[in-house]
MIMIPA-198439 format. One record per residue (C-alpha): chain; x, y, z. Coordinates in pm, 1 decimal. Layout:
N
[pt 'A',[X,Y,Z]];
...
//
This chain:
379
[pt 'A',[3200.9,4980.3,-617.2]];
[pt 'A',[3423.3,5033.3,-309.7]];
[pt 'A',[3683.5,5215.9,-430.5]];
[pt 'A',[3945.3,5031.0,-177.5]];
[pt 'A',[3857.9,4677.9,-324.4]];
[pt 'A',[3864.8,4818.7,-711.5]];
[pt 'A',[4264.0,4956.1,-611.2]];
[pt 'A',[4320.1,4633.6,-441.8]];
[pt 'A',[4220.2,4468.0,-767.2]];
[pt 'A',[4394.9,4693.8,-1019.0]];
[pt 'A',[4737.3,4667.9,-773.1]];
[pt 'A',[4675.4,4278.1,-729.1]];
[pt 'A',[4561.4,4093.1,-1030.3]];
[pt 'A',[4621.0,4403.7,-1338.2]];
[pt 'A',[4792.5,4141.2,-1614.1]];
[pt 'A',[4932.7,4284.9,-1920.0]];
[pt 'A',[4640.2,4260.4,-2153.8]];
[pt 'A',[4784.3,4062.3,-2441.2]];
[pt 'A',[4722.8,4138.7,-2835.7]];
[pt 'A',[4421.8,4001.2,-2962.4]];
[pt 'A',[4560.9,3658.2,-3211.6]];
[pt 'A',[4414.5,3710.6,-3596.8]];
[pt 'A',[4208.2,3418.9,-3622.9]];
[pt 'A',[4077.9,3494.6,-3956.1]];
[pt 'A',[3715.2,3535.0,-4070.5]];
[pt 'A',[3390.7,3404.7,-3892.8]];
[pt 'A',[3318.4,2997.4,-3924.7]];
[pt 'A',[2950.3,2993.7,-3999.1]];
[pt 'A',[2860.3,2752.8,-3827.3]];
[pt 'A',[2976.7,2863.4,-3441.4]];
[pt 'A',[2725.4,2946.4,-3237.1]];
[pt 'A',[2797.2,3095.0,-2884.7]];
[pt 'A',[2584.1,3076.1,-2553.2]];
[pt 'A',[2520.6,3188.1,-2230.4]];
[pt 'A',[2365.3,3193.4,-1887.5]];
[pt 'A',[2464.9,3308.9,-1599.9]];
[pt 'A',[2281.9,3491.6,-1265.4]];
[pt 'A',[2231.3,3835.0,-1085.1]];
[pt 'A',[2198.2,3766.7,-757.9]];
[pt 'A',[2065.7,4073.8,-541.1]];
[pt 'A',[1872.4,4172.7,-237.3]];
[pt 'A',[1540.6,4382.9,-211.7]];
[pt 'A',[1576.0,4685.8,61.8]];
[pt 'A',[1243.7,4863.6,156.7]];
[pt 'A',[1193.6,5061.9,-95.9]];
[pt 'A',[1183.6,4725.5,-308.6]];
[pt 'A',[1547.3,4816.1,-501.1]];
[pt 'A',[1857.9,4639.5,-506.0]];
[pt 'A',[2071.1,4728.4,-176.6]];
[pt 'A',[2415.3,4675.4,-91.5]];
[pt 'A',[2513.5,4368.6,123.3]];
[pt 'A',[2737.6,4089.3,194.3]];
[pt 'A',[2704.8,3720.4,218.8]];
[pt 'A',[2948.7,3680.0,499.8]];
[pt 'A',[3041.0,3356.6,347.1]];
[pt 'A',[3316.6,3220.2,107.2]];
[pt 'A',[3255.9,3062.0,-191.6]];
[pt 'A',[3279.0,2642.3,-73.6]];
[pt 'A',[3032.3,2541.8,-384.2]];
[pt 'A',[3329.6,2621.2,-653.5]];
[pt 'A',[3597.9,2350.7,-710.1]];
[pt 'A',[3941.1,2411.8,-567.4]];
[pt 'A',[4117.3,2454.1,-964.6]];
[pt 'A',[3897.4,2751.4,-992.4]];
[pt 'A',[4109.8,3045.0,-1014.0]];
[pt 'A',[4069.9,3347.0,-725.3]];
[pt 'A',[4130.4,3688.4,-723.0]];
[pt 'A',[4408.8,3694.3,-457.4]];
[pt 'A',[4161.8,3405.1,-240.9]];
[pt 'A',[3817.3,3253.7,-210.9]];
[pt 'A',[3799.9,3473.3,114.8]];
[pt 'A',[3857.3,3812.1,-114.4]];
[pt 'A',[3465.0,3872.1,-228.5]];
[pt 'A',[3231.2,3742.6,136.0]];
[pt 'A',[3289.0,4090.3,265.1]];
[pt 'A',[3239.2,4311.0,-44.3]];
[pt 'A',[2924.1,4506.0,18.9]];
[pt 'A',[2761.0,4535.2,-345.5]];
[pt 'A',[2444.9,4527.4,-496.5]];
[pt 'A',[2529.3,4250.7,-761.2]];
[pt 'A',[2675.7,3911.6,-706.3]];
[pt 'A',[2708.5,3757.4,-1054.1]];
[pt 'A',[2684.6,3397.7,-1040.8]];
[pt 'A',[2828.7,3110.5,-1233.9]];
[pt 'A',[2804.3,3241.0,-1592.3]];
[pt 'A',[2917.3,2974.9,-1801.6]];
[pt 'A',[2994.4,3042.5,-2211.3]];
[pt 'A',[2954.5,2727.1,-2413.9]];
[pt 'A',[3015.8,2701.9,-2791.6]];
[pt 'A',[2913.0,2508.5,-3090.7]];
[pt 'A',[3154.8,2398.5,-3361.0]];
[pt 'A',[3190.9,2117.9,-3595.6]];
[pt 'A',[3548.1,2171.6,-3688.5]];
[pt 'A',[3852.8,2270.5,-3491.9]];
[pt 'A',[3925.8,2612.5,-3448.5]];
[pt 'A',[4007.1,2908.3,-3234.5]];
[pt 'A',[3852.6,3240.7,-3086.5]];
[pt 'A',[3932.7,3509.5,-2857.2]];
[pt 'A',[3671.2,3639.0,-2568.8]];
[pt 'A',[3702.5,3950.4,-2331.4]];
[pt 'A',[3402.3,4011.5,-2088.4]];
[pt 'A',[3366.2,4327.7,-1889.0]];
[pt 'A',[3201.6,4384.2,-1581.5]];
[pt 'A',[3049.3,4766.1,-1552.3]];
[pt 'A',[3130.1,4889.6,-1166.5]];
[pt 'A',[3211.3,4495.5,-1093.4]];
[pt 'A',[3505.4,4328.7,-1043.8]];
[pt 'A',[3587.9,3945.8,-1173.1]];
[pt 'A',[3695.4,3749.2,-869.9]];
[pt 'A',[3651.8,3402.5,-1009.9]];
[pt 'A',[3748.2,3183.1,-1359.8]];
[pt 'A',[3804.8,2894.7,-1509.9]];
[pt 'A',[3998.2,2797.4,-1748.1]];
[pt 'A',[4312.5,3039.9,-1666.4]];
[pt 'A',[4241.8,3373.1,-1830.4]];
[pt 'A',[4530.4,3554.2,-2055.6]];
[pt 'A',[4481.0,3857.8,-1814.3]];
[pt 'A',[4218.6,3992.5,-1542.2]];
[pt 'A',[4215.6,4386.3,-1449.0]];
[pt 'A',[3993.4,4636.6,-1303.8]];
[pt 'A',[3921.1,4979.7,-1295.4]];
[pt 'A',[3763.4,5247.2,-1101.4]];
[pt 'A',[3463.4,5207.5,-1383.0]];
[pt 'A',[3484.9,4819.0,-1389.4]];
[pt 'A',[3647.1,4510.2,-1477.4]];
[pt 'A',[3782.7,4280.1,-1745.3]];
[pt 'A',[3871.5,3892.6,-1827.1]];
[pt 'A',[3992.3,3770.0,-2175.8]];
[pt 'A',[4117.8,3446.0,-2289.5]];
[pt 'A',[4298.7,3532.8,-2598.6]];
[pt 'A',[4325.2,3185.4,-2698.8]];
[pt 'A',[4038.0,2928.3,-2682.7]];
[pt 'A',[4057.1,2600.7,-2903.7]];
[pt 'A',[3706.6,2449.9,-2996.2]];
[pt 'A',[3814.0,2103.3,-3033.2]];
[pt 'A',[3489.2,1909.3,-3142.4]];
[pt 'A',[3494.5,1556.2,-3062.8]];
[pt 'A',[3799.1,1566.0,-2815.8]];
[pt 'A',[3836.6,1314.2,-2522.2]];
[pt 'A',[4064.9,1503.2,-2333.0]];
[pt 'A',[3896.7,1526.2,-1984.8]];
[pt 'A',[3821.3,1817.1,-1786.7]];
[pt 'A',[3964.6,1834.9,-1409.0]];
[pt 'A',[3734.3,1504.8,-1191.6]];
[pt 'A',[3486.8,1628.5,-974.3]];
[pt 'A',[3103.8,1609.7,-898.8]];
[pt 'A',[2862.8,1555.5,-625.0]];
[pt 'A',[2691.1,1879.6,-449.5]];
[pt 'A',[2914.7,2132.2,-598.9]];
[pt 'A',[2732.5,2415.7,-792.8]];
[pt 'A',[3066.1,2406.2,-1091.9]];
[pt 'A',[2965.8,2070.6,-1227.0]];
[pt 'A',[2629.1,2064.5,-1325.3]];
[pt 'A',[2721.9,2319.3,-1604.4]];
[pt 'A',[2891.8,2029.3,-1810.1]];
[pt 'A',[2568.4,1794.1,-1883.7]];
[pt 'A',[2568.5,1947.7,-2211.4]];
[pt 'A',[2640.8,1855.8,-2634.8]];
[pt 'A',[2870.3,2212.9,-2633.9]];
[pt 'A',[3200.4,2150.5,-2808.5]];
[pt 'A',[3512.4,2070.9,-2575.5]];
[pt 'A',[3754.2,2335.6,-2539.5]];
[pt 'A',[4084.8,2389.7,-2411.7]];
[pt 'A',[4316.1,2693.3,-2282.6]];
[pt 'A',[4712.5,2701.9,-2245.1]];
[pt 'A',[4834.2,2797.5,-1887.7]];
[pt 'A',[5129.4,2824.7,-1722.4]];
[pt 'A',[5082.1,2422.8,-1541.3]];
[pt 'A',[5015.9,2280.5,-1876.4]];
[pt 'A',[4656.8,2272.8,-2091.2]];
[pt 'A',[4363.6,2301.8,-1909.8]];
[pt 'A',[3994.2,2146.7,-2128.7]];
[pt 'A',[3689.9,2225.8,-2014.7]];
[pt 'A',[3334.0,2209.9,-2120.8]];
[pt 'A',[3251.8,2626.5,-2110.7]];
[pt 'A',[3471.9,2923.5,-2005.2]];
[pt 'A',[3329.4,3017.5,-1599.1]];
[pt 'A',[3356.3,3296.3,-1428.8]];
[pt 'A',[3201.7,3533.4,-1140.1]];
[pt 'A',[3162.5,3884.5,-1018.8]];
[pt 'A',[3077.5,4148.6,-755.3]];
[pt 'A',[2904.6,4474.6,-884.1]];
[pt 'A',[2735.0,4771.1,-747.6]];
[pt 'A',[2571.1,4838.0,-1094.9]];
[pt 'A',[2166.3,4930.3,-1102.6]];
[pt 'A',[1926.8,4655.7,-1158.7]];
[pt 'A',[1610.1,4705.8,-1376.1]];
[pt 'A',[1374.4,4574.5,-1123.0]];
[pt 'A',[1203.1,4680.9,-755.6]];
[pt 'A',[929.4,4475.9,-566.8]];
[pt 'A',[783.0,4536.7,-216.5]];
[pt 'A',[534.3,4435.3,-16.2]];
[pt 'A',[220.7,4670.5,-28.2]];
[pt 'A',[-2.7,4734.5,321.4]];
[pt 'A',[-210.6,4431.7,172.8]];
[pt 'A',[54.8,4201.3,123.4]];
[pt 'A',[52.7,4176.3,-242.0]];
[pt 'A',[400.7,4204.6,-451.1]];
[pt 'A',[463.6,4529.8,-632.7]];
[pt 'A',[656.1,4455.6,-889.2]];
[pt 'A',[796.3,4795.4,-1082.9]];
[pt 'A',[1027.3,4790.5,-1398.4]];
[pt 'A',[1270.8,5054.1,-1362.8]];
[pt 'A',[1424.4,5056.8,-1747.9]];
[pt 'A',[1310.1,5118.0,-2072.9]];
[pt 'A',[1315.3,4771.8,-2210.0]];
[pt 'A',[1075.7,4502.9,-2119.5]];
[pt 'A',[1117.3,4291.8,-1884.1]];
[pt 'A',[1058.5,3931.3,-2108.2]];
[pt 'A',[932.1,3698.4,-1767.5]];
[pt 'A',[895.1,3697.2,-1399.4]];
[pt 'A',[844.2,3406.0,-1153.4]];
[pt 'A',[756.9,3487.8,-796.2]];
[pt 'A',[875.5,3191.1,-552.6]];
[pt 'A',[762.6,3096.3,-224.5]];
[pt 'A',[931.6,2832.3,16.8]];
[pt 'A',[826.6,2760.4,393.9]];
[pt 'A',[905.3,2440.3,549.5]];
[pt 'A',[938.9,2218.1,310.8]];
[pt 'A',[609.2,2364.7,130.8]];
[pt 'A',[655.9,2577.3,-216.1]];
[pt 'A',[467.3,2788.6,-440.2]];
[pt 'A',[514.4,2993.7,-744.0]];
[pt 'A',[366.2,3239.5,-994.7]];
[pt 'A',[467.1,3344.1,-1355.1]];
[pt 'A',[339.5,3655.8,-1429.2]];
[pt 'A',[484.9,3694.8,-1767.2]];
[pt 'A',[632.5,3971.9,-1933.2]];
[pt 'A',[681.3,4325.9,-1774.5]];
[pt 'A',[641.8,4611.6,-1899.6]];
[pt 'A',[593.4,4870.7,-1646.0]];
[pt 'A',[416.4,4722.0,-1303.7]];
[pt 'A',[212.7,4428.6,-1159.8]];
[pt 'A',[89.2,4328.0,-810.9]];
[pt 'A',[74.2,3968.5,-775.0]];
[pt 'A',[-90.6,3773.7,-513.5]];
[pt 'A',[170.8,3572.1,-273.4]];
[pt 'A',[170.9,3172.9,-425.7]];
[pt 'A',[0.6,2918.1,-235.6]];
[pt 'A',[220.3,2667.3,-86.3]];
[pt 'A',[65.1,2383.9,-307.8]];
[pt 'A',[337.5,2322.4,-567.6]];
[pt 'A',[558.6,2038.4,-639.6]];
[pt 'A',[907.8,2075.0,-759.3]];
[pt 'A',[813.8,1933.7,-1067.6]];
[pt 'A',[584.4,2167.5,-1197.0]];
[pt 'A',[851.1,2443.1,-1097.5]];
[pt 'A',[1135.7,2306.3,-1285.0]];
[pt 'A',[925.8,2264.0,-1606.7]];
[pt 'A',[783.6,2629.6,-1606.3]];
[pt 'A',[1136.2,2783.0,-1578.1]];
[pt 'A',[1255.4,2551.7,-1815.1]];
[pt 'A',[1054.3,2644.3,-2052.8]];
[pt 'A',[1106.8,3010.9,-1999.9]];
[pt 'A',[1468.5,2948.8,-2053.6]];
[pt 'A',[1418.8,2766.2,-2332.7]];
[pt 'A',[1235.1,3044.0,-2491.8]];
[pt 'A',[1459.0,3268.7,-2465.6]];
[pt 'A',[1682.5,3095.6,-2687.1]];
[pt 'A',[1877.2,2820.3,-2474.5]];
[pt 'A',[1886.2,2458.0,-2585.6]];
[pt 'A',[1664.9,2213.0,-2359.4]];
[pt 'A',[2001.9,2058.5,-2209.2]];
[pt 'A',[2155.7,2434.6,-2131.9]];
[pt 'A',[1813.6,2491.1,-1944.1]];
[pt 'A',[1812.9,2198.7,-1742.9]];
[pt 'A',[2178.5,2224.4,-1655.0]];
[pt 'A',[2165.2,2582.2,-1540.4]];
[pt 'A',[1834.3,2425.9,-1322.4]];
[pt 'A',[2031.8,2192.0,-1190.9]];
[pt 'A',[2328.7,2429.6,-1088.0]];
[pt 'A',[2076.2,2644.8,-894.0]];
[pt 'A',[1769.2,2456.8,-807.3]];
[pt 'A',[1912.4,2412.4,-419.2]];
[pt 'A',[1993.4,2809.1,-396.8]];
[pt 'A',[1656.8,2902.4,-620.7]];
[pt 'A',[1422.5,2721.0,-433.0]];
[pt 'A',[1530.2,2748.0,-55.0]];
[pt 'A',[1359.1,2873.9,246.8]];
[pt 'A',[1241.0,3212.1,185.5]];
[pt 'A',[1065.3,3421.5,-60.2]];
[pt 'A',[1224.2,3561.4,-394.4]];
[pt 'A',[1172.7,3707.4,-762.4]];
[pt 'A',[1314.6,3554.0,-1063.0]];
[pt 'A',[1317.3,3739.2,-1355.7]];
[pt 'A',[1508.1,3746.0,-1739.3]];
[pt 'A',[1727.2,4035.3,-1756.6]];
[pt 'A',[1617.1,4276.4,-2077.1]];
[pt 'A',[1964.6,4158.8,-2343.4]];
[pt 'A',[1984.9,4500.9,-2390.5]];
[pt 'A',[2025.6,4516.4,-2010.2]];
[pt 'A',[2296.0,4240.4,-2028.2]];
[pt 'A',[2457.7,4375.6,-2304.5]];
[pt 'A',[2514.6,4702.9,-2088.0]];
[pt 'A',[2628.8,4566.3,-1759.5]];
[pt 'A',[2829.3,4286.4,-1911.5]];
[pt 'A',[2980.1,4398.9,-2287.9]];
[pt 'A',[3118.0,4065.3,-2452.3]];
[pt 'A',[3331.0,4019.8,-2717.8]];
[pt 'A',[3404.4,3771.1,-2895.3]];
[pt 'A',[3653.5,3717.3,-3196.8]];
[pt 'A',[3584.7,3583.5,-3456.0]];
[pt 'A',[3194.3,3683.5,-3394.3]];
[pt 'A',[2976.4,3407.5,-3387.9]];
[pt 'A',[2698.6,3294.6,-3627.6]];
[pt 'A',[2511.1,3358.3,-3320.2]];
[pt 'A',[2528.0,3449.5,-2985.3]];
[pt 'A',[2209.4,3402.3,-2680.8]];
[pt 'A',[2276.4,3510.2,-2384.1]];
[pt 'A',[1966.8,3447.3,-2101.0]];
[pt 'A',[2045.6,3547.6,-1752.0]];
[pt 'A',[1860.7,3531.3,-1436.0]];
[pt 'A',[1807.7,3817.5,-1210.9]];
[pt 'A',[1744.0,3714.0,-823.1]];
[pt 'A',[1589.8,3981.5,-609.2]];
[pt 'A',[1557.4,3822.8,-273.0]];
[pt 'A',[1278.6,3927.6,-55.3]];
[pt 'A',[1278.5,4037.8,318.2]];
[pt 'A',[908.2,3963.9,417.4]];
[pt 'A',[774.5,3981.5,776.6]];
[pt 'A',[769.4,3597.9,669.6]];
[pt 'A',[1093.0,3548.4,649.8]];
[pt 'A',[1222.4,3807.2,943.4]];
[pt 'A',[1006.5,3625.3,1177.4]];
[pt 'A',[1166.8,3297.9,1036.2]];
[pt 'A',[1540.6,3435.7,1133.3]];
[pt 'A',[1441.6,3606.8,1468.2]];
[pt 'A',[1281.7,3284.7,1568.2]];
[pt 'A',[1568.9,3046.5,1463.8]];
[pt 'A',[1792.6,3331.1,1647.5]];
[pt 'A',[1611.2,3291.8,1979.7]];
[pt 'A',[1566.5,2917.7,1963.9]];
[pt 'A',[1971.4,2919.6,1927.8]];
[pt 'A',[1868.7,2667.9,1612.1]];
[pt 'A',[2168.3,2675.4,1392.5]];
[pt 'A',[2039.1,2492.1,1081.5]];
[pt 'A',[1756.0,2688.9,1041.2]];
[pt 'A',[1987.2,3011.8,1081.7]];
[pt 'A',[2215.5,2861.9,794.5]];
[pt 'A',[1920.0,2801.6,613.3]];
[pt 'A',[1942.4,3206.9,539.4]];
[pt 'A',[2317.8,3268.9,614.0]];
[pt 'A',[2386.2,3437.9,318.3]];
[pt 'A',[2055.2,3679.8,349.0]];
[pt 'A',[2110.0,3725.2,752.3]];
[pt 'A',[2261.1,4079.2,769.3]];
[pt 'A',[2012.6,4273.2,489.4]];
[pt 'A',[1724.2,4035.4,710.6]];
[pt 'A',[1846.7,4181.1,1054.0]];
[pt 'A',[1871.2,4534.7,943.7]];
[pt 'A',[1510.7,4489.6,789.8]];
[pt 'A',[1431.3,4362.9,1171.2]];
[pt 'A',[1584.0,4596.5,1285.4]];
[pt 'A',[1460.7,4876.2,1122.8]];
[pt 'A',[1136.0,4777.9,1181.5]];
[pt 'A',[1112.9,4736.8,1528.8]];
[pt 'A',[1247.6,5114.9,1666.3]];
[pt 'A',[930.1,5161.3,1850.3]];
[pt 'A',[1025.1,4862.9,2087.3]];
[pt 'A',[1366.9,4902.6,2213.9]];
[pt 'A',[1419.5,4575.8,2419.2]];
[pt 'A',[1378.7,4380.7,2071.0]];
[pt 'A',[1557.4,4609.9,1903.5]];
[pt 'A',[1865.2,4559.5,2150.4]];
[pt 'A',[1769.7,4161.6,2073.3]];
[pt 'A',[1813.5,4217.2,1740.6]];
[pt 'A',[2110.4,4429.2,1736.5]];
[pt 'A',[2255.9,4126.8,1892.0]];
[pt 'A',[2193.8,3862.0,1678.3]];
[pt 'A',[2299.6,4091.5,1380.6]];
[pt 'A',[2664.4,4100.7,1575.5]];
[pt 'A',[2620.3,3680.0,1578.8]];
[pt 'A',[2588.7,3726.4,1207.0]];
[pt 'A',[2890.0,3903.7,1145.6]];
[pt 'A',[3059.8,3682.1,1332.8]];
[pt 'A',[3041.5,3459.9,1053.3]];
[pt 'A',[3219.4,3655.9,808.1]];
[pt 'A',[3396.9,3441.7,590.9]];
[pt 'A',[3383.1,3129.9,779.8]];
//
């Protein structure tokens, strides 16, 4: 984690961390869950590199709650952007619990409701909300909002309504939110081999429970499940021949086995589906929960019955596919098609780049349109 951004943190948003309330013994009958995303980029040796999106964060809602702005994260150069975890519960009578989350070498930059305190660390950072009332069957109504936004999505489900005290008054909500930047290790690699087949490598000790390789070009898609991983596979690159459909129902029902309900599965779908499925090429894959568990400790008080937690890992991949794509779109001076990989263009360029030291002229010409793209920074 860059060590300037961590002391920017721990001198900007350290809170006074306040005493855990006695709530008493576990209720039974709560039940917690969660999903949430690792967002990451492949470098050439098919492991996680550090980059930045050059972009703020327009998809959250403006009550979300920044650490010092929604500019602060575009430029931190990490390995992990953790995306839109959301923590629902189930209760069927009133009560209240206590959760702290910790981020290992990852700072939280985004929440919602307000959070008791926020602070990080040279090692990592922290959230808790040391008050949370589960107030089944409450009408009180979350802040308005829906349309594009990737926030709202998260609410199409039966979890019980809850509701935080803050400094403007009580804020209700449907699941506690929040995000992250890390430059923790992820348990996966993939490359392209000589023969254009994915190498897909497990780098930990515990297995990796699915995969789903995802292609999209011009409108076309294709995908392929390849199960659970335990130490390698080379898969084929998906034909283009797949509908949307068919997609959505195969990672729903991965997410459903893992342990979500159908309605958690389908909302966390929703949420993603534009970012998951847009032009390029990229691995999804269920993080080990022991691997979870690790990079993102979470307590909760009083424990629940009990607790699933199913995230995503994203490993983009920079194929000659998709560097062809961007130096194209670059020369043609077509903008939508260079949004179309905005967030992807400087780890795409340097892949270009890299790549093309035996011709100097397109080199330069790449060089250049790598400058264009950080000329973006968080516009």
């Amino acid at each position: 984690m860059a060590g300037k951004a961590l002391r920017l943190l721990a001198a900007g948003c350290m809170a006074a961390c306040l005493a855990m309330p006695s709530v008493g013994s576990s209720p039974v009958e709560l039940t917690a869950h969660e999903w949430g995303t690792f967002t990451s980029v492949a470098g050439p040796d098919g492991q996680a590199v550090a980059w930045a999106p050059l972009k703020a964060s327009p998809d959250l809602p403006a009550f979300v709650e920044h650490f010092r702005d929604a500019n602060f994260k575009c430029s931190l150069s990490e390995t992990v952007r953790m995306e839109t975890p959301v923590l629902y519960f189930y209760s069927p009578r009133e009560t209240t619990v206590s959760v702290n989350v910790s981020f290992a070498k990852g700072v939280i930059t985004e929440w919602y409701p307000h959070a008791s305190a926020v602070e990080g660390t040279e090692t990592g950072g922290s959230i808790w909300w040391n008050e949370v009332r589960l107030l089944p069957g409450s009408h009180a109504a979350p802040p308005p909002g829906n349309g594009g936004n990737h926030y709202y999505a998260a609410r199409n489900t039966a979890a019980t309504p809850l509701q935080v005290k803050a400094p403007g008054g009580d804020q209700d909500e449907r699941f506690l939110f929040y995000r992250g930047v890390s430059s923790a290790t992820l348990p996966i690699a993939a490359r392209l081999t000589p023969e254009g087949k994915l190498l897909v490598q497990n780098l930990g000790a515990d297995e990796i429970p699915s995969v789903m390789l995802i292609e999209s070009r011009v409108g076309k898609l294709g995908y392929r499940v390849a199960g659970a991983l335990r130490d390698q596979a080379l898969l084929d690159l998906p034909p283009l021949t797949a509908g949307a459909v068919s997609m959505f129902r195969a990672l729903e029902g991965i997410l459903v086995a893992r342990g979500l309900y159908v309605d958690e599965a389908r909302a966390m779908i929703a949420t993603w589906r534009d970012s998951w499925f847009e032009e390029g090429s990229r691995l999804l894959y269920i993080m080990p929960a022991q691997a979870v568990s690790a990079m993102l400790p979470l307590s909760i008080s009083p424990a629940p019955a009990s607790t699933v937690r199913v995230f995503v890992g994203r490993l983009e991949l920079v194929t000659p596919a998709t560097e062809r794509a961007v130096e194209q779109a670059f020369r043609a001076h077509d903008q939508p098609a260079i949004d179309r990989y905005r967030r992807f263009l400087v780890p795409i360029l340097n892949a270009s780049i890299a790549g093309a030291q035996a011709d100097p002229a397109r080199a330069r010409e790449l060089q250049g349109y790598l400058k264009i793209a950080y000329s973006f920074a968080c516009r």
